[in-house]
C-alpha positions as CSV (number, residue, x, y, z in Angstrom):
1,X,84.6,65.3,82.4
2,X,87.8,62.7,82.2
3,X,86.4,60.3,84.0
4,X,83.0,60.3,82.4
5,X,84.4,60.3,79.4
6,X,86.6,57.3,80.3
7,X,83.4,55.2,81.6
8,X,81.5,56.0,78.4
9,X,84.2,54.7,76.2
10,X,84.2,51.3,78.5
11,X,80.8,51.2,78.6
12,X,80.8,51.4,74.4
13,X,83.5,48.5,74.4
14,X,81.8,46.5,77.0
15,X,78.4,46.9,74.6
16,X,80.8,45.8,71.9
17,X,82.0,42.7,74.0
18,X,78.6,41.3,75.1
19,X,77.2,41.8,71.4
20,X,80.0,39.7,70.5
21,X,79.5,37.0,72.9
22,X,76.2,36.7,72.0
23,X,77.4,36.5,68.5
24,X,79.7,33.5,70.0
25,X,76.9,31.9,71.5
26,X,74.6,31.9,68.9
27,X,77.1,30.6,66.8
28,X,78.0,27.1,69.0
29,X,74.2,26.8,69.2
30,X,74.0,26.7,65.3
31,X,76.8,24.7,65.3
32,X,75.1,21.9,67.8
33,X,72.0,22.1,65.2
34,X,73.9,21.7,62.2
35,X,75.4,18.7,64.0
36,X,72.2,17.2,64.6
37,X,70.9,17.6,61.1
38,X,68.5,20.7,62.1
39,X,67.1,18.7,64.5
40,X,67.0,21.1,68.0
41,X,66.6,18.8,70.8
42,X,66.8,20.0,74.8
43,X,68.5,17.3,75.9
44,X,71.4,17.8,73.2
45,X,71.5,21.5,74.6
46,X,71.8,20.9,77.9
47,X,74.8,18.2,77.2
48,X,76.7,21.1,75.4
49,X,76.3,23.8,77.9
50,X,79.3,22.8,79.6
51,X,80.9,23.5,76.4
52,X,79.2,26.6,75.5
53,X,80.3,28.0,78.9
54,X,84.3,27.0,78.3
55,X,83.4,28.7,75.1
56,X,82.0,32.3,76.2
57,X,84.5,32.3,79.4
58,X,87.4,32.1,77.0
59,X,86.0,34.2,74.5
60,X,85.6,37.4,77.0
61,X,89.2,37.0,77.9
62,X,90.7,36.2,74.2
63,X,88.6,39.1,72.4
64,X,89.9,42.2,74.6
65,X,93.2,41.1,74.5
66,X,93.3,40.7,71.0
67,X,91.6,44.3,70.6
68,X,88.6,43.1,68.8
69,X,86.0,44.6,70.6
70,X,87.9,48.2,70.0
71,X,88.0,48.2,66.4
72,X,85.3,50.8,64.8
73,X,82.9,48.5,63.5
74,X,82.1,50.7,59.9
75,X,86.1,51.0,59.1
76,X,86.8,47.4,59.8
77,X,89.5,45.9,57.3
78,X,91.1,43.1,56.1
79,X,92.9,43.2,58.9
80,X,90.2,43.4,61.7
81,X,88.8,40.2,59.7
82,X,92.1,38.2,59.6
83,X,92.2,38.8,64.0
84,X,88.9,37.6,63.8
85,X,89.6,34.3,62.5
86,X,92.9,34.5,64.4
87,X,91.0,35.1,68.0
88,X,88.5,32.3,67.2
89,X,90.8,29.6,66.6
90,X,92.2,31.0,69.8
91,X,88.6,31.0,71.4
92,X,87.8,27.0,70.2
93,X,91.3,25.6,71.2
94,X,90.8,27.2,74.7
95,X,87.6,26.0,74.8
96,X,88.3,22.4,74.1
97,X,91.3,22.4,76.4
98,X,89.0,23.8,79.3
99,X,86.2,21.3,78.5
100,X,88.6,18.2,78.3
101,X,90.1,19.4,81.4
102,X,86.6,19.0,83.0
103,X,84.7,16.5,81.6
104,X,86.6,14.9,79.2
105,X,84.5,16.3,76.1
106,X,81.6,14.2,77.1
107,X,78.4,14.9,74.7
108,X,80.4,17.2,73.1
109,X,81.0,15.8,69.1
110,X,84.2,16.3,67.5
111,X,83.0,18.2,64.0
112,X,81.0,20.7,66.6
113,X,84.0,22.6,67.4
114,X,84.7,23.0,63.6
115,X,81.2,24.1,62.6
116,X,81.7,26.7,65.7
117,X,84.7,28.0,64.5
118,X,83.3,28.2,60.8
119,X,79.8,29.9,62.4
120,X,81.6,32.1,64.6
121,X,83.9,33.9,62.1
122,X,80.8,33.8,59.7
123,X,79.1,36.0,62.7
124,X,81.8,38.4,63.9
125,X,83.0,39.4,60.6
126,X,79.3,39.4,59.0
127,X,78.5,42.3,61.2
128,X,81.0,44.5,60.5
129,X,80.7,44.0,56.8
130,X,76.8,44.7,57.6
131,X,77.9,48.1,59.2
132,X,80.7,48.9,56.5
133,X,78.3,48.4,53.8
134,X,75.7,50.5,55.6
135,X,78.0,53.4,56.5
136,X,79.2,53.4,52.7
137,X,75.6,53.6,51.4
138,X,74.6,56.4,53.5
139,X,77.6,58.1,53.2
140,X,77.3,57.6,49.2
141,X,75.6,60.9,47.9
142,X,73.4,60.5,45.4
143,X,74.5,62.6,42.0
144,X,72.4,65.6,41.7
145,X,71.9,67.9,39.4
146,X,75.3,69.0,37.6
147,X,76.8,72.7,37.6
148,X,75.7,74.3,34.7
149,X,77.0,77.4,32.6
150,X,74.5,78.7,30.7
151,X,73.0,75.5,29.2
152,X,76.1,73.8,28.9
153,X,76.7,71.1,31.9
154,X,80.0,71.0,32.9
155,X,81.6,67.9,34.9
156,X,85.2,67.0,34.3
157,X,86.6,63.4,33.0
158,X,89.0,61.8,35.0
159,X,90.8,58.8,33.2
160,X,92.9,57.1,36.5
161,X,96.4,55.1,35.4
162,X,97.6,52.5,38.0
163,X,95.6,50.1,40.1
164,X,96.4,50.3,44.0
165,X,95.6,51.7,46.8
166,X,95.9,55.1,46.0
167,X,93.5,54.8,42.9
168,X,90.8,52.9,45.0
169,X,91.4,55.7,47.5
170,X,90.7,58.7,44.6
171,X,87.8,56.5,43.1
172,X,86.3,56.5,46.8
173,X,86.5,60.0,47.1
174,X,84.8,60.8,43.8
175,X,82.2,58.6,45.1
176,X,81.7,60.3,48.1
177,X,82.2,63.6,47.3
178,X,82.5,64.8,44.4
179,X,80.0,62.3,42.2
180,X,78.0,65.3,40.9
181,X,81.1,66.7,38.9
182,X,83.7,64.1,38.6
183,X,83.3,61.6,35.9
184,X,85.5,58.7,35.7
185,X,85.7,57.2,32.4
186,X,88.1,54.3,33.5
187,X,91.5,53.2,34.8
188,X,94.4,51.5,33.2
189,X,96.2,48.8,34.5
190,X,99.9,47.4,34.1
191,X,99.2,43.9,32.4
192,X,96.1,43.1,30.0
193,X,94.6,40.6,32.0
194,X,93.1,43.3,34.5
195,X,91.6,44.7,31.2
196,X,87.4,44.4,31.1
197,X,87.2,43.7,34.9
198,X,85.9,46.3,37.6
199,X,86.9,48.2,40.3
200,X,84.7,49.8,42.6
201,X,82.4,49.7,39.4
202,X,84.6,51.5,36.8
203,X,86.1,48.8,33.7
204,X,89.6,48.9,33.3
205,X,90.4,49.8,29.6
206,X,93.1,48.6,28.4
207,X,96.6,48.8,30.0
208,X,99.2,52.3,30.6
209,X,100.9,51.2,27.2
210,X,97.7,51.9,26.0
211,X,96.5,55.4,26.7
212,X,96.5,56.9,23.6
213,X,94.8,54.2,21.9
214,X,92.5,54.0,25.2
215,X,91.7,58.1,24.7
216,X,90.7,57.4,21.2
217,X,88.5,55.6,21.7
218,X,86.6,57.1,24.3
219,X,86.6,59.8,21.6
220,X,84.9,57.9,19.1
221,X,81.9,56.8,21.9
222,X,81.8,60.4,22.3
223,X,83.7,60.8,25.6
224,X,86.5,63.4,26.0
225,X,89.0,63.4,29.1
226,X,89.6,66.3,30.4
227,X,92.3,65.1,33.2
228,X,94.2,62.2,33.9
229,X,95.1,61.1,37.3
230,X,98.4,59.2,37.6
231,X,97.8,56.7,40.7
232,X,101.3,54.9,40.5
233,X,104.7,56.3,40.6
234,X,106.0,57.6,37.6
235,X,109.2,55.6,37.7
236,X,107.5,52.5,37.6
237,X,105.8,52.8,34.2
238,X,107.5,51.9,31.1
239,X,109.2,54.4,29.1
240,X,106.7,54.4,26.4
241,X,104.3,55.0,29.0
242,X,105.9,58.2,30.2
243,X,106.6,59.4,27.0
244,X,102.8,59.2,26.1
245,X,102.2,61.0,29.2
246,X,104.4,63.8,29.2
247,X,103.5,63.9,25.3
248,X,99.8,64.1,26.2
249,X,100.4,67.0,28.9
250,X,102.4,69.5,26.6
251,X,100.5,69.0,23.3
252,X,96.7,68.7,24.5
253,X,94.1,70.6,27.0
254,X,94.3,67.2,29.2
255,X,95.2,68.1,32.6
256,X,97.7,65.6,33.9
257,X,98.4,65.0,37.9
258,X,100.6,62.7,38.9
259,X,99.0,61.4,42.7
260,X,102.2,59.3,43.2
């Protein structure tokens, strides 16, 4: 069971590998016809197939070695994207330095090397965000129809305080998961000049010196919070902030949790 288990998982990353290095390929090939003004000519091709092979034989050792072809192509991050551009500046110096060695470069132009490099970080990472936006629509489930008691529908509104990780992370989840009975009515960021802009979709209102001001006026458009989630530490807001906060949790039915 081991050892077919073992030669599955090399099989999956030697898949990975060869879809790469066709990825590779395809790139130097666009880079040749970009060269030529979109002009594909045989000769031309056969002239950089010296290249292309210095290319592809560095790329198979560079890319295991630097772990690309291990990463999980749905869950790739900023860093998977930054050790893709890092392995194919890698792949196109050891390229040129093999093809010198050979033949000197000849036939081979010296803006192809840059279009390759420019193509080739284009394909790798182009993929993965294909597959990590794929994964997150079909993981997205689509809001259905809310919990009800007796005819009143009941879904709770979230107001999130603090823009990092941590809030991205909670916003995701409602997304995923609980979309049919979360509703977040905004954040609240530390300086005004995050104020009107978007994160995963939801406007940041105003800034955490501003909650009560912010809560009144979801009031007046006829939206009432029900919880607020606290996404930064509480130290780190200003004291007016925390004063609003604990305020708002001992004199109203807002819920507040502090994530942090």
């Amino acid at each position: 069971m081991t050892r077919s288990r073992s030669w599955g998982l090399n099989m999956r990353r030697f898949v990975l590998l060869f879809v790469d290095l066709s990825l590779i390929a395809m790139a130097t090939v666009a880079a040749l016809v970009l060269r030529d003004n979109l002009v594909i000519s045989a000769a031309r091709l056969t002239e950089t197939l010296p290249y292309l092979g210095a290319t592809l034989a560095a790329a198979t050792v560079i890319l295991p070695s630097a772990g690309v072809n291990r990463t999980i192509w749905r869950f790739s991050s900023l860093g998977d994207y930054l050790q893709i551009v890092g392995a194919s500046i890698a792949i196109v110096l050891c390229a040129i330095a093999i093809a010198f060695a050979d033949h000197r470069l000849e036939g081979v132009a010296r803006s192809l090397p840059i279009l390759q490099g420019i193509l080739m970080v284009i394909g790798l990472a182009g993929v993965r965000v294909a597959m990590r936006v794929r994964h997150n629509v079909r993981a997205t489930k689509p809001a259905g129809t809310l919990p009800q008691t007796g005819n009143v529908v009941t879904a709770e509104t979230v107001l999130v305080v603090g823009l990092n990780a941590i809030a991205e992370l909670f916003l995701k989840s409602v997304t995923e998961f609980a979309a049919d009975h979360i509703k977040v009515a905004g954040l609240l960021g530390r300086t005004q000049r995050h104020t009107g802009r978007l994160v995963r979709q939801y406007k940041i209102l105003g800034t955490t010196d501003q909650l009560e001001e912010v809560l009144r006026d979801l009031e007046v458009h006829g939206v009432f919070v029900d919880r607020i989630v606290v996404a930064c530490a509480f130290e780190t807001l200003s004291a007016g902030a925390q004063q609003d906060l604990l305020r708002i949790e001992r004199s109203s039915n807002i819920r507040v949790d502090f994530f942090a």
